[in-house]
N, C-alpha and C positions, 0 to 999 in steps of 0.2 A: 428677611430681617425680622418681620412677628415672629416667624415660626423660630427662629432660634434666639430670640424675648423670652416666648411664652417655657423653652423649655430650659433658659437659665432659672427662668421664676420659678417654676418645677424644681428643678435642683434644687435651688433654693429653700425649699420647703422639706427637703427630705431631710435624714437623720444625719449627724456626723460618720455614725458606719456605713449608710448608707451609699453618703457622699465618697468616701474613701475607699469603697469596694467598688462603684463605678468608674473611679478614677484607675485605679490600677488595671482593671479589666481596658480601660482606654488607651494608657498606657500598653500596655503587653499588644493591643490590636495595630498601635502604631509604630511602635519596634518591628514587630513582623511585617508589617508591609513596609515600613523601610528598606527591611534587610533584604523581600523580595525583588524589590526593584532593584539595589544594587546586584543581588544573584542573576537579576536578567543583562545588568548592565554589564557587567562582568563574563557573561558566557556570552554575548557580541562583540563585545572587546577583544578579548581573550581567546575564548575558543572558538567561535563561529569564525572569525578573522583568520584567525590561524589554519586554520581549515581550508580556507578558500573555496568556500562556497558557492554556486553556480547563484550568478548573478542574473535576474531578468529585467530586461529592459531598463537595462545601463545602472540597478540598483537593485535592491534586494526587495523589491515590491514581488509579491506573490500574484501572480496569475490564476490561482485557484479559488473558488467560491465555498463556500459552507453549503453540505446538504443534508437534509434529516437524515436519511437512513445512510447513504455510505461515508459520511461525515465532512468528505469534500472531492471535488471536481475540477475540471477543467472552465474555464467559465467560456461559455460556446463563440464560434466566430472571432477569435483573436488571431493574432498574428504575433508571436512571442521573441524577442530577440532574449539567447540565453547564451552567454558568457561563462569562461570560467578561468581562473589563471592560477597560476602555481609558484611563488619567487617569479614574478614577475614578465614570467612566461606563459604566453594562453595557449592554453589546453584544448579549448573550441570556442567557436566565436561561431554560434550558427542561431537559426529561426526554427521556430516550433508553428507548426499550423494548425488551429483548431477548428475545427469545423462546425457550421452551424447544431448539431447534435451534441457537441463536445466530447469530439474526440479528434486523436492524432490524424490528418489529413493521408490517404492512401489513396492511391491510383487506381480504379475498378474498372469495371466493365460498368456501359451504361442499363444494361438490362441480361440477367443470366440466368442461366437453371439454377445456382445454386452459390448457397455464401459461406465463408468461411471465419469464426471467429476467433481472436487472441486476445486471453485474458494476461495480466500478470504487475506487475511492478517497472520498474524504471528501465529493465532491460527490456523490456516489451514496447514499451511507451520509447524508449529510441534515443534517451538520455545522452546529451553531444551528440545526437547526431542530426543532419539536416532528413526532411521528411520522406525524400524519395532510397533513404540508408536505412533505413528501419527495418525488423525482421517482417511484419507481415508487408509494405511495403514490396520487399525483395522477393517475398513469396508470390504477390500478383503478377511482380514482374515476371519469375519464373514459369509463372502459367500464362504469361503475353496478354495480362488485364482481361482474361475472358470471363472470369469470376469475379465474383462482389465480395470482399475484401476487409473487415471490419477490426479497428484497433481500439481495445478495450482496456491498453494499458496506461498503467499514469505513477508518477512516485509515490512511494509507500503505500499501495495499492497491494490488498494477498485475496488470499482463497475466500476469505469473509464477503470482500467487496463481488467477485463472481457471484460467490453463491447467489447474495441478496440478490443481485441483476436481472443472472437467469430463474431468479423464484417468483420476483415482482413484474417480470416484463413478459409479456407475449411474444411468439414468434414475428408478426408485424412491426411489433415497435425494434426489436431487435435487428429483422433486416426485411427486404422487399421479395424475396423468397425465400424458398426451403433452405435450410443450414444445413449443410453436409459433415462440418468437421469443427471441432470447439477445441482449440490450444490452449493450454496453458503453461507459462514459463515458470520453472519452480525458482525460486533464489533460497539463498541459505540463511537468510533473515525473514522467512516469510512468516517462520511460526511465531516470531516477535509481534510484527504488524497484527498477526490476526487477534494478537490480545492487548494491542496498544502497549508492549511491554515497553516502548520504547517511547522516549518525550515526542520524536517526528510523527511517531503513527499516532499518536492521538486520535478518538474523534473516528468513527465510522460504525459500522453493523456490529452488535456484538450476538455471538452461539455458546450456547452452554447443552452440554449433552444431558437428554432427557430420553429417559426410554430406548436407550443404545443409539440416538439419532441428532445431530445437533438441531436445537430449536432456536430462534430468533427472537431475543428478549428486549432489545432496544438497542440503545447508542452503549459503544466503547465508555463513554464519561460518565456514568449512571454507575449505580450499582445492583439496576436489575439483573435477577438472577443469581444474584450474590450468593443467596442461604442455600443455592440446589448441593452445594457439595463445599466442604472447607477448600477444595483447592480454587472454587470460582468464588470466594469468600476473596481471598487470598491475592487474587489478580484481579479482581475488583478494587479494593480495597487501593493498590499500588498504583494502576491505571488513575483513579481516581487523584490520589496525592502526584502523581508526576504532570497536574495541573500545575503544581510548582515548582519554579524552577532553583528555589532556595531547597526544597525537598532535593532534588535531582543532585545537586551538587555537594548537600550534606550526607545521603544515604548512597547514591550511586544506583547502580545494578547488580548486587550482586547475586540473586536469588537466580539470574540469567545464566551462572555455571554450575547447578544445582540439579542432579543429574534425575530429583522424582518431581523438580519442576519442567523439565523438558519432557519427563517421559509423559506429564498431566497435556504438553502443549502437542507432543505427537498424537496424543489418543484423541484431543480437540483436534488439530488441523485432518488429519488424517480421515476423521467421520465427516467434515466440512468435505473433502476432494472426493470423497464416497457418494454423499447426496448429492454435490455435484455431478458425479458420474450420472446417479440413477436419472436427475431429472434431464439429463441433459439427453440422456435413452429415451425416457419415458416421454415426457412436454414434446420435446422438439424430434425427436427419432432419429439424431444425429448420433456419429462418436464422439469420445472424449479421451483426448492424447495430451499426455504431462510429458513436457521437457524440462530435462533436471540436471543442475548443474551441479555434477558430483564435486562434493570436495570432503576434507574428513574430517569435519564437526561430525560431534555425535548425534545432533538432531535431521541431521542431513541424512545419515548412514542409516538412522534407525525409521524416519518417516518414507525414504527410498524403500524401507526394508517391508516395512506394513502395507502398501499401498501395491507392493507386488503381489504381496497374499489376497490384494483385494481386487485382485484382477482386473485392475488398470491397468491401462495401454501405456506404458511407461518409456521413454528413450531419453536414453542421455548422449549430453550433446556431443562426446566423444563419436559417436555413430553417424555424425552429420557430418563431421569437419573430415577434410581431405587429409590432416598430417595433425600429429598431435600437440595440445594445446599449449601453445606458446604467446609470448607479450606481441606477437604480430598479428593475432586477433582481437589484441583489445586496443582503445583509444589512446594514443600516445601518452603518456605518461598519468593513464586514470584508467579505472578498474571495470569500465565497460567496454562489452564487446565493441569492435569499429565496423565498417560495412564491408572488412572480410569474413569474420567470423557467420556474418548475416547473409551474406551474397553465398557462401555454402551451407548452412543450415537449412536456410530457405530451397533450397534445389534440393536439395537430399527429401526433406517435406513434402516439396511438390511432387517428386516422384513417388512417393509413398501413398502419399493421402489426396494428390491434385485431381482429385475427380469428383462427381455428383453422387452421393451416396444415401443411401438413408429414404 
């Protein structure tokens, strides 16, 4: 109550133009944050609703934590029930297991020569499905749990949040022996996530190429790094405003069909799955194998296409699955794989790479 005395009496003492140029300024900041609130209230209404959104624990409470560098997490030691329904039809109705590390729960061995890890987005992380349907889950199984086992994926999760991982973490903290084999699941939105192009991905590790090599300049929400080139000016800049959600609904995406902003987002992700490679050589002495899931966006076509000139280990998931890809490998009426598509990839996997190497 003084403090807002002391700065009417303030006011009060200032000039008429004064007065009236703070007023307006006051004005114009409380229009805009009205209109953001109903832009948010309006896109749960309307479009989140309409969507039908994977609901957790009987409501739309998030399960994830904020973290400095990959911007967010699994929050460790949970138990998640996650729902999702369609017209009134549920789609899955299953549990997510997090484990005290904070990650997807997988069946291992209790002590092995050798561990295996998968990095990736939603389809890694096991999205609808219950814990022992997962793709590295079904990979343990297919090696009968004699290997340790590690699930490093989570939603909207890309090559950004890897890299940071394997650049900050030691072979120890990562797993309790040697790493034989580092997966990663490509998806066709991955190059979105890794620039936050998108309102979901918000929030995580942000790389700008420097010196032909990506470097790590801070979080996705900043604008470090901004001035290295107009295109990281550029996605800086947009990342930052799709803080709001009145922005998001006024302007949209459309820089996202924009064929020399994709080709800026190939030459970023693509030196991202590169360093990856190297450290994941280098640091740890393991391979590194990219499964990609073709389909015919142009950023899919053209980052499969650079990534083979860069002598990654590269399969697509056509090479895994027994008969060609049809709605019988994914979850009933939703656009993730189900635990057929898993239950054969994963085998196909196992025979390929199921062994101690490195």
């Amino acid at each position: 109550m003084t403090t807002v005395t002391l700065f009417l009496l303030h006011f009060n003492r200032q000039s008429k133009k004064t007065r009236l140029i703070f007023l307006r300024i006051t004005v114009v900041i409380f229009v805009i944050t009205l209109l953001e609130i109903c832009a948010l209230l309006y896109y749960r209404a309307f479009i989140l609703n309409a969507k039908e959104a994977p609901r957790y624990n009987y409501g739309r409470t998030q399960y994830w934590i904020v973290d400095d560098e990959l911007g967010f997490k699994p929050e460790p030691s949970k138990l998640i029930n996650a729902r999702k329904k369609y017209n009134d039809n549920t789609i899955y109705d299953t549990e997510y297991s997090i484990d005290s590390h904070g990650l997807r729960k997988t069946k291992s061995a209790g002590s092995a020569q050798c561990s295996f890890l998968f990095f990736g987005g939603s389809t890694t992380f096991g999205e609808g499905l219950p814990d022992n349907h997962t793709l590295p889950y079904q990979f343990s199984k297919a090696l009968n749990y004699n290997y340790n086992v590690f699930n490093f994926g989570f939603h909207g999760y890309g090559p950004h949040q890897m890299l940071r991982i394997l650049q900050k973490s030691t072979r120890d903290e990562l797993s309790d022996n040697r790493i034989s084999v580092v997966f990663y699941v490509l998806a066709s939105e991955d190059g979105f996530s890794t620039v936050g192009a998108l309102r979901k991905y918000i929030g995580g590790p942000k790389y700008v190429i420097r010196n032909g090599h990506p470097a790590y300049v801070g979080n996705l929400n900043s604008m470090d790094g901004a001035l290295n080139s107009w295109a990281d000016f550029v996605r800086s800049s947009l990342t930052v405003l799709r803080s709001s959600q009145l922005f998001n609904l006024l302007y949209g995406y459309p820089e996202i069909t924009s064929t020399d902003y994709i080709n800026d987002l190939v030459l970023l992700v693509s030196s991202i799955f590169s360093e990856s490679h190297l450290v994941v050589k280098v640091k740890y002495n393991a391979r590194f194998v990219i499964i990609h899931w073709s389909d015919t966006s142009y950023f899919s076509k053209e980052i499969i296409s650079v990534l083979k000139d860069k002598d990654v280990i590269m399969i697509d998931k056509a090479e895994l699955l027994q008969q060609s890809w049809s709605s019988d490998y994914l979850i009933n009426n939703d656009k993730y794989p189900g635990v057929k598509a898993n239950k054969e990839m994963s085998a196909a996997l196992a025979s390929q790479f199921g062994f101690c190497q490195g």
